[in-house]
N, C-alpha and C positions, 0 to 999 in steps of 0.2 A: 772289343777285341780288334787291335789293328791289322787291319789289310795291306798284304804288302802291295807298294805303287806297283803300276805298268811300267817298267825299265826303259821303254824306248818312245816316250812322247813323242808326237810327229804335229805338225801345225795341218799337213796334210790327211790326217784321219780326224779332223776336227770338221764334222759335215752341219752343215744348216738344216732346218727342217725341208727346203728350196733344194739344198743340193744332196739331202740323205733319198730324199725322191726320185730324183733323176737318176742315183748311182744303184739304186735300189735292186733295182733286177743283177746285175753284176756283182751287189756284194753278197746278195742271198740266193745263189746262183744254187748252190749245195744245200740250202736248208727247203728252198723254195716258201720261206714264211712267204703272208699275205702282208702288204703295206698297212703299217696299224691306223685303226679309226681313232681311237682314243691321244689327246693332243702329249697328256702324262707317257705313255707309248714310246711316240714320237722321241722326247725327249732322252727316256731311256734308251729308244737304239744307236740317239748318238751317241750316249755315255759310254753304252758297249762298245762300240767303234773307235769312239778315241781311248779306250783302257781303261775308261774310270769303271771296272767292272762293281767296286761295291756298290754306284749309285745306281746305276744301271740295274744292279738285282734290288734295291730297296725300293724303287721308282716301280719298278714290273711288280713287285711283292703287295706296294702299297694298293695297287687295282685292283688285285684279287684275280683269280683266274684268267683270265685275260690276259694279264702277265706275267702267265708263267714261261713262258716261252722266253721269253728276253733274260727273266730274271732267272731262270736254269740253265740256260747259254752262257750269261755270265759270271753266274757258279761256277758252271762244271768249269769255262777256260782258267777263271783263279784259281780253282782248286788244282787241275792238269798242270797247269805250268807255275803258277806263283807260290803257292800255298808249301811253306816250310815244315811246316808240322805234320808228318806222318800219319799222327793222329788225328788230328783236326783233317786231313783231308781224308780219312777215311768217313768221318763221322758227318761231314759235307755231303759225301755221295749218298750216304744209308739215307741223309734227309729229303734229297732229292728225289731218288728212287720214291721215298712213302710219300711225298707229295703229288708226286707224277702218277701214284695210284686214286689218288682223291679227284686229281684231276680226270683220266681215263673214264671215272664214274658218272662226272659233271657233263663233259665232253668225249664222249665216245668215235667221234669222228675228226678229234683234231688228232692228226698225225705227232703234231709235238710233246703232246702226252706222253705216249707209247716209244720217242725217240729217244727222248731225255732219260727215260726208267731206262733202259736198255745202254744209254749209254753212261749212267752214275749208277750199275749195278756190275756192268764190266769195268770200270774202271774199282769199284770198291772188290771185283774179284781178283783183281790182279795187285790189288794193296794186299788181300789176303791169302793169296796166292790162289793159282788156276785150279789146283786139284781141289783143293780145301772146296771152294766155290762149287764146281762142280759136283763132287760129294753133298754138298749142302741144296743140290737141286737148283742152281741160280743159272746154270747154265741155258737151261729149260725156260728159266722168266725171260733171261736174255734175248734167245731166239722168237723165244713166240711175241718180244712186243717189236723185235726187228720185225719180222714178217709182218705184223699187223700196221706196221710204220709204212711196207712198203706196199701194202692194199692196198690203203688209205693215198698216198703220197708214191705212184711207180714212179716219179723222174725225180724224188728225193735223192740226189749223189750221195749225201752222208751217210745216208741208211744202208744204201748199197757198199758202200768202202767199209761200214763197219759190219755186214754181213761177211765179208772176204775176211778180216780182221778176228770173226769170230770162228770161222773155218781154221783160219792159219794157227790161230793160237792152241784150240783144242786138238791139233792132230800135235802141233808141237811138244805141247804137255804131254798126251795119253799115248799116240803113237798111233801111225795111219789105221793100224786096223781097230783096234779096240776105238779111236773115235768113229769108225764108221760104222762098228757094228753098234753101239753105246747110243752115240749120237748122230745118228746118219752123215755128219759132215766128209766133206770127199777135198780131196785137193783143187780138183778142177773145178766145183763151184766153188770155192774160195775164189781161185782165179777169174771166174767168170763174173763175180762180184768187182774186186774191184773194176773188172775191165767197163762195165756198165757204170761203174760209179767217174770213172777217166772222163769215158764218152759222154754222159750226163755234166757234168762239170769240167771242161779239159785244160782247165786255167787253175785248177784244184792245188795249192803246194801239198796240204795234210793231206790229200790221197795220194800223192808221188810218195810222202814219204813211209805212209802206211803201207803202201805196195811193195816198197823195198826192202822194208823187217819182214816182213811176210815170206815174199823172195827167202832173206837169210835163213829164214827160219825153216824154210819147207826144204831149200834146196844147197845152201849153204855154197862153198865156192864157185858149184856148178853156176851159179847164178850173181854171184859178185860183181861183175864186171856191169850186169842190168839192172842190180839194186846201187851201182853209182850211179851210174847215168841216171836215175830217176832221183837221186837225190842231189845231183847235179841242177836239173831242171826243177826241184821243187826251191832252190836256193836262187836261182832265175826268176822263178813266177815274180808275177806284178804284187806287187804289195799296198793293200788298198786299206788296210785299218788294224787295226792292234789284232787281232789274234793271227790275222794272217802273218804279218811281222815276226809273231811270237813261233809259229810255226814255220820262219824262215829260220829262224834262229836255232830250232829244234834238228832240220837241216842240216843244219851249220856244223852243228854238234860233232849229229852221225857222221856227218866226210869226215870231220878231223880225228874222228874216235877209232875210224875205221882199219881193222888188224890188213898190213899188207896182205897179196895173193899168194 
């Protein structure tokens, strides 16, 4: 089954093992992985980086547990952004999710576990939609492997952008009260999420631009003028390797999509 390429090759996200090293703290700024021991690893996080996301998850896949972290990063972005098939990306995420739970078992204290389940279970709720999902209880797996994400890992940015992201979307589906009383989410710790998740990463473009739908969504034109400006600046950030790119491009989208005031 072909993968579709990375659209926007860059000779500049093509890192050495010498230079994936020294940019390493900068690119994994948000995930806070640990610089991998294994040389197979190595390998695969350049792949990640320059967009060859299938080799990148076949490279993590072939090590076994160890690699899951690379090769679910590089899933979940094909699936997010490339993956044409509706289907096939919904049926991407259910894998990752039940992978992410073998791993949780193996490894109880790697944070990446419990990030990746949480984050290819919200994304496969929102291919089935948020109420479906939540009826079906996945709201609940969602939350409780964020939170155990952010035990494990409190200066993980990601974890915290996607805790606000989980606030933002269930009060927008069910409506402020019935999410609060349902699933205790509140608006203001949605906000207080990304805002930790800013401060944690402030070079972030994906949490400018996750903050912004949020914004739209919670507070709609009252809030227009501050979910551009954030995606004004997520279209600015530095662009250090393919998903970041991908998520300038996501950016790019939203300002041109965007209904005047």
């Amino acid at each position: 089954m072909a993968w579709t390429p990375f659209p926007y090759p860059d000779p500049a996200f093509r890192y050495t093992p010498e230079t994936l090293r020294a940019a390493w703290a900068t690119l994994h700024g948000g995930d806070q992985e640990p610089f991998p021991a294994h040389p197979a690893l190595v390998q695969a996080w350049i792949a990640f980086h320059a967009g060859e996301f299938e080799r990148a998850a076949r490279l993590g896949l072939d090590v076994g547990v160890n690699g899951y972290a690379v090769a679910h990063k590089a899933i979940c972005m094909y699936a997010n952004y490339l993956e044409p098939n509706e289907k096939k990306k919904l049926a991407t995420f259910e894998c990752v999710a039940e992978r992410c739970l073998r791993q949780q078992l193996e490894q109880p204290d790697n944070p990446s576990g419990y990030y990746w389940h949480a984050y290819a279970l919200g994304q496969y709720s929102r291919g089935i939609s948020v109420m479906k999902a939540l009826a079906q209880g996945l709201g609940v797996k969602v939350k409780r492997s964020l939170d155990t994400t952010v035990r494990l890992a409190p200066t993980r940015a990601d974890a915290h952008v996607a805790l606000g992201v989980y606030h933002a979307e269930i009060i927008d589906k069910a409506g402020a009260v019935l999410a609060g009383l349902t699933y205790g989410v509140k608006k203001e710790e949605g906000y207080r999420q990304f805002q930790a998740g800013l401060a944690l990463s402030p070079d972030s473009s994906i949490a400018r631009v996750q903050y912004a739908r949020a914004l739209l969504m919670l507070e709609g034109k009252k809030k227009q003028a501050e979910a551009h400006a954030l995606l004004e600046q997520a279209v600015g950030c530095e662009v250090r390797d393919a998903t970041e790119r991908l998520d300038q491009a996501a950016a790019q989208k939203e300002l041109q999509e965007e209904k005047p005031a």
